[in-house]
C-alpha positions in Angstrom: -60.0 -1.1 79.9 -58.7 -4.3 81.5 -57.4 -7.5 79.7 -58.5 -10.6 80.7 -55.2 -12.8 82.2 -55.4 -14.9 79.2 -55.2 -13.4 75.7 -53.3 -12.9 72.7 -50.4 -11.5 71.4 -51.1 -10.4 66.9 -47.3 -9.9 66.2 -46.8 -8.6 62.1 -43.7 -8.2 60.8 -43.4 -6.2 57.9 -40.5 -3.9 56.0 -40.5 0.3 57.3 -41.2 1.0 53.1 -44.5 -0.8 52.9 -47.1 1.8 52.5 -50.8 1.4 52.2 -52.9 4.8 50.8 -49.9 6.4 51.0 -49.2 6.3 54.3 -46.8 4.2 56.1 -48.1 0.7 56.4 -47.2 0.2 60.1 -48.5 3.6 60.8 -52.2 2.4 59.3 -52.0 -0.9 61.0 -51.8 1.5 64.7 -53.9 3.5 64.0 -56.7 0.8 63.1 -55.8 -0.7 66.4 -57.0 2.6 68.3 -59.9 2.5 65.9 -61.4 -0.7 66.9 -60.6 0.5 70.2 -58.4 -2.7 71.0 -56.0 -2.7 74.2 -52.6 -1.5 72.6 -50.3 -1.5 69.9 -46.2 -1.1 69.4 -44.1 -0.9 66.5 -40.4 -1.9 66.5 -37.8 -1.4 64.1 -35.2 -3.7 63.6 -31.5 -4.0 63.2 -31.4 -7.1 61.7 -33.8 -8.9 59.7 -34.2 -11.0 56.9 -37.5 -12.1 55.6 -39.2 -14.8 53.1 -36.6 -13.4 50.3 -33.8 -14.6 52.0 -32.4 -10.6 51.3 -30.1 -9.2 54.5 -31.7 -5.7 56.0 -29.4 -4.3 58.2 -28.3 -0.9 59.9 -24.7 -0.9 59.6 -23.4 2.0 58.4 -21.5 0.2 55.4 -24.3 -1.7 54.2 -27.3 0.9 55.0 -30.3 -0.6 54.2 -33.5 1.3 52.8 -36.2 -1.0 54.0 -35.5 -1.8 58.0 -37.9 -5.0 59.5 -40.5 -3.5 61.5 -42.5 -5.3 63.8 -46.1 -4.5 65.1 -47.5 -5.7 68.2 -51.1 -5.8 69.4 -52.5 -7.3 72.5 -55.6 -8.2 73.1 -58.8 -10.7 73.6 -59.0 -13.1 70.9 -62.3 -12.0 70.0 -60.9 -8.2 69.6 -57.8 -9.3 67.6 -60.1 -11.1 65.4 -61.7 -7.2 64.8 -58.5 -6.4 62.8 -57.4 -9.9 60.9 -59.3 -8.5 57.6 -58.0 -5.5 57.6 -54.8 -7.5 58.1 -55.3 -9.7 55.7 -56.3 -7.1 52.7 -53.0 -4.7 53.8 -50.0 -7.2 54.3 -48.9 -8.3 51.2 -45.0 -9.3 51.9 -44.6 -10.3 55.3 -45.4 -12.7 58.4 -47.9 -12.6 61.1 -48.5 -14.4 64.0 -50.9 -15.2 66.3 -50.0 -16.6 69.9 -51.7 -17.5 73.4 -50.0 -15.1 76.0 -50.4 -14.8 80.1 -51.4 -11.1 81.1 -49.3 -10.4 84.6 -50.2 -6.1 84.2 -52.0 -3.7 81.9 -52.4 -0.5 83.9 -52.2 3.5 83.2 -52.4 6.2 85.8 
């Protein structure tokens, strides 16, 4: 597959406990990526994060929280990130996503 040198970048942030049919949400999110057969997908967990709710997630030892920011990442053609917006849309019920124009400089496997 090759990306065009314009396209876009679906970023989704979201907390590690959000679940949809049972599974992790992130983890659904990925794997519906690969299903519509668009160009990639990472997920991040964060440090340090907090969100709408103004509540503090961290990873310090002292002040564990249960519910790290994670933050999925999808690159793509416009027209194939706009595959997954419903399922998006329908899945993410606490969070933020984002949409932006990027520049591709590489997208190659072996």
């Amino acid at each position: 597959m090759r990306l065009p040198e314009h396209a876009v970048l679906l970023r989704i942030f979201i907390g590690e406990n959000d679940h949809y049919h049972g599974k992790p949400l992130y983890e659904q999110i990925v794997m519906k990526a690969r299903e519509l057969n668009l160009a990639g997908a990472t997920v991040t967990r964060g440090i340090l994060g907090f969100g709408a709710d103004s509540r503090i997630h961290t990873s310090k030892i002292l002040s564990l929280s249960e519910d790290m920011p994670v933050i999925i990442e999808i690159v793509d053609t416009e027209e194939n990130i706009d595959k997954i917006i419903p399922f998006i849309d329908k899945t993410v019920e606490e969070g933020l996503v984002t949409l932006e124009k990027i520049e591709v400089i590489k997208y190659r496997h072996r």
